[in-house]
C-alpha positions as CSV (number, residue, x, y, z in Angstrom):
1,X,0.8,74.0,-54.4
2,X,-1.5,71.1,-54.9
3,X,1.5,68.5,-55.7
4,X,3.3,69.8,-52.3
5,X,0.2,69.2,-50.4
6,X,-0.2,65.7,-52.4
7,X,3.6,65.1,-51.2
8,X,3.2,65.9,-47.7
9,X,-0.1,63.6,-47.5
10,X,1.9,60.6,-49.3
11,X,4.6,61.6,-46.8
12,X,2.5,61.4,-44.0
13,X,1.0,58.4,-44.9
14,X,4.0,56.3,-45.2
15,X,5.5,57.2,-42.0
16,X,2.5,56.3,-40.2
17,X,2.6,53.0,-41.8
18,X,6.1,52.9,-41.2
19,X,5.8,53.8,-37.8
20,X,6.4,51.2,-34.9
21,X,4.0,49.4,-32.2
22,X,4.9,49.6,-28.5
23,X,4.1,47.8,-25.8
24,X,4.8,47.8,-21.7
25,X,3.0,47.4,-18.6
26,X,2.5,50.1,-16.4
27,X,3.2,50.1,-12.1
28,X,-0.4,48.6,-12.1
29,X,0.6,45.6,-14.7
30,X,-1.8,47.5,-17.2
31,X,-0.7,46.8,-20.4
32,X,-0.6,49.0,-23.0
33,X,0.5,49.8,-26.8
34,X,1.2,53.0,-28.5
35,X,2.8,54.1,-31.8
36,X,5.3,55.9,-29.5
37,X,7.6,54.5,-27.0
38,X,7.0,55.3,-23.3
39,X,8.4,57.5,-21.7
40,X,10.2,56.5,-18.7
41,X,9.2,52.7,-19.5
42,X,10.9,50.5,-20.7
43,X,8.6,49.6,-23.9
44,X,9.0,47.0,-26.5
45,X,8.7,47.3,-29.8
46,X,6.1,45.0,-31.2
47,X,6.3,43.2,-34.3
48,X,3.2,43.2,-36.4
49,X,2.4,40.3,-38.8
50,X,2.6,41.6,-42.8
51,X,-1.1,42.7,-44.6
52,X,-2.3,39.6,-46.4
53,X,-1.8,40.2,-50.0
54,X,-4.8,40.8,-52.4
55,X,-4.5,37.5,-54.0
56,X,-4.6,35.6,-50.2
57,X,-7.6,38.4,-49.9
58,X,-8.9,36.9,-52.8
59,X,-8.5,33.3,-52.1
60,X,-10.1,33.9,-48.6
61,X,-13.3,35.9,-50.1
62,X,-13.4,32.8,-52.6
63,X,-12.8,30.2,-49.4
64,X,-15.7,32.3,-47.5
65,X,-18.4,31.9,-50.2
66,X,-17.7,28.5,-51.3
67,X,-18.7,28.2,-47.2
68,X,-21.5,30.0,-47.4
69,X,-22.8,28.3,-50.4
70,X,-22.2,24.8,-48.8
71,X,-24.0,26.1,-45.9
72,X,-26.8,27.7,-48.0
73,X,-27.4,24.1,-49.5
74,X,-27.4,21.5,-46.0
75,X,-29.8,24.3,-44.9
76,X,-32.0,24.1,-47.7
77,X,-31.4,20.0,-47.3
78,X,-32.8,20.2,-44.0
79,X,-35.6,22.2,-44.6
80,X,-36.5,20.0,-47.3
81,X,-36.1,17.0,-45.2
82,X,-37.7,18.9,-41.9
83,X,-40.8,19.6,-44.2
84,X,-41.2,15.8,-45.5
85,X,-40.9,14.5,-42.1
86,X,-44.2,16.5,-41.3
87,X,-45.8,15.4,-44.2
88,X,-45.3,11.7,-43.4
89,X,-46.3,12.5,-39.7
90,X,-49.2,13.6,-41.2
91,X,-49.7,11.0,-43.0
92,X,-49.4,8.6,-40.2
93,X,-52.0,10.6,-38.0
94,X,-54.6,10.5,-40.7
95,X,-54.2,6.9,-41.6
96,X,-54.2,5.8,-37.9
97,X,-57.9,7.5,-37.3
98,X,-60.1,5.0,-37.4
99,X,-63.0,4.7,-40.7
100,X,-61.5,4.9,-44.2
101,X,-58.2,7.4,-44.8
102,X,-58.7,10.7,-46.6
103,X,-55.2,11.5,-48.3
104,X,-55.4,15.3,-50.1
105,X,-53.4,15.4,-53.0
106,X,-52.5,18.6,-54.5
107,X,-54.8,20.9,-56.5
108,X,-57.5,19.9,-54.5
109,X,-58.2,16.4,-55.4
110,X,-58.4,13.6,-52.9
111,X,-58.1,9.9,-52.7
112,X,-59.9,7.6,-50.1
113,X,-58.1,4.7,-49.0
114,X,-59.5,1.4,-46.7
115,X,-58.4,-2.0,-45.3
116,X,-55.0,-3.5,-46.3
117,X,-54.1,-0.6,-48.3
118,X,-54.8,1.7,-45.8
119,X,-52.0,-0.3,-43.6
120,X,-49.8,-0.6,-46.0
121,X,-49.6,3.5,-46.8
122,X,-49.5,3.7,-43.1
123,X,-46.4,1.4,-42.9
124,X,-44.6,2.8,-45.4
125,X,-44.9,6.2,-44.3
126,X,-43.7,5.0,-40.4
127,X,-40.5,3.3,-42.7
128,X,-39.8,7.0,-43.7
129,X,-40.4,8.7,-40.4
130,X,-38.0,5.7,-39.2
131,X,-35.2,6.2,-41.7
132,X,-35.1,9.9,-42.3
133,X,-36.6,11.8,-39.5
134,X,-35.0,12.5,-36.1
């Protein structure tokens, strides 16, 4: 009993994949598809483009992430250069206050810088605003 039912699924299952697309327009230039010709129309039978086999499946899935991973990384890129463009704007605003320039450094310390240094940090961090920020 179970193999006849098993049969008649398979069965089932092949003629429905087997089974034509039609197409035709109806008097109010609708246009529709069914697995079943019209009737009284004058339907067309529709040829359907073949499944993509598992290895173009594969190829595409592999196409897809390679993508995804280029995309992961100029997105990380611009993050990283988005956050060193505000770091050197930063820079600029502190060392264009007039009085001596306070530049934090990290875990806490700090470093106090006057006169032609002072310029010259300034300059070069206006170069890198210049050359890498938009």
């Amino acid at each position: 009993m179970k193999i006849v039912v098993l049969l008649t699924l398979i069965a089932c299952l092949i003629s429905g994949a087997i089974a034509g697309v039609y197409k035709w327009v109806d008097e109010h230039g609708d246009v529709h598809y069914s697995d079943k010709p019209p009737a009284g129309h004058g339907g067309q039978e529709v040829e359907l483009p073949q499944a993509p086999s598992s290895e173009a499946m594969e190829r595409a899935k592999a196409r897809q992430q390679r993508i995804e991973e280029q995309l992961n990384k100029s997105d990380r890129k611009r993050e990283e250069q988005r956050s060193e463009c505000d770091q050197a704007r930063s820079m600029v605003r502190e060392l264009s206050l007039p009085g001596p320039g306070v530049i934090h450094l990290e875990m806490g310390s700090k470093i106090i810088v006057t006169g032609k240094k002072k310029d010259k940090m300034r300059r070069h961090y206006e170069a890198i605003i210049r050359r890498k920020c938009p």
